[in-house]
C-alpha positions as CSV (number, residue, x, y, z in Angstrom):
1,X,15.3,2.2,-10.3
2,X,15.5,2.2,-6.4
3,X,13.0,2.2,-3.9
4,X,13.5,5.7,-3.5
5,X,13.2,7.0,-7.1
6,X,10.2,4.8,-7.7
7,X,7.9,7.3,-5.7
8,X,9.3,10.2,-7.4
9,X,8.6,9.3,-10.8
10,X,5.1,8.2,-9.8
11,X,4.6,11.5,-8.1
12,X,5.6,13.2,-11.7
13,X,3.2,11.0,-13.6
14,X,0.4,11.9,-11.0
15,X,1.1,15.8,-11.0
16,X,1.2,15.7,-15.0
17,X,-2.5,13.7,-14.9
18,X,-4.4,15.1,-12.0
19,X,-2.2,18.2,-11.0
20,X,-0.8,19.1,-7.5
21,X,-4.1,19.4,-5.3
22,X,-6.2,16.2,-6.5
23,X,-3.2,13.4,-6.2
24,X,-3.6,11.6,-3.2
25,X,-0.8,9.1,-1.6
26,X,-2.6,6.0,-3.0
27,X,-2.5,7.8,-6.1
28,X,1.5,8.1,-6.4
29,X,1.9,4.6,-4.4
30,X,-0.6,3.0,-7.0
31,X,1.0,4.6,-10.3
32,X,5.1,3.8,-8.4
33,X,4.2,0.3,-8.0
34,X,5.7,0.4,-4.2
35,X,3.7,0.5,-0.7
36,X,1.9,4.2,1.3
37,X,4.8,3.4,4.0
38,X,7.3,4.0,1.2
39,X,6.3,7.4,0.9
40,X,6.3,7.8,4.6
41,X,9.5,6.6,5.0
42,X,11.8,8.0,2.0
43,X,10.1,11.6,1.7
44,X,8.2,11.7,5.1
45,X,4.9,13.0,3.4
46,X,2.7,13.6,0.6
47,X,3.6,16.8,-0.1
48,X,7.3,16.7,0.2
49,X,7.1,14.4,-1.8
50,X,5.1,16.1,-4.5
51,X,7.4,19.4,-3.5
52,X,10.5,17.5,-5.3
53,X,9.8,17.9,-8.6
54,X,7.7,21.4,-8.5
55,X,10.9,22.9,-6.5
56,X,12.8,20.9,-9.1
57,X,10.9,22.3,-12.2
58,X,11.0,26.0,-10.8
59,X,14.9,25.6,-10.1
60,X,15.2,24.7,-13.6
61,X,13.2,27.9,-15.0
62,X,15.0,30.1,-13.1
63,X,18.5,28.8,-14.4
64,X,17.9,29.2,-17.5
């Protein structure tokens, strides 16, 4: 996986143990396995971040 899908997936596993509101960047840096500035740099902040796959998993419901 890249540097950039690394946060992603940790930021799925975070929102599926502790939900939207109590992840914290440390969290999703700590469970990717990559560095806070990572976040920073490929999604800009926390919450776009954790916006990808909640705008992901409502895009799908809607589709379907």
């Amino acid at each position: 996986m890249g540097n950039r899908e690394d946060p992603l997936q940790g930021a799925k596993l975070c929102l599926y143990e502790k939900g939207y509101f109590h992840t914290t960047a440390r969290d999703i840096a700590t469970a990717a396995g990559v560095s806070l500035a990572a976040i920073g740099y490929h999604y800009g902040t926390k919450d776009a971040l954790l916006n990808e796959p909640v705008s992901g998993t409502a895009t799908g419901w809607l589709l379907r």
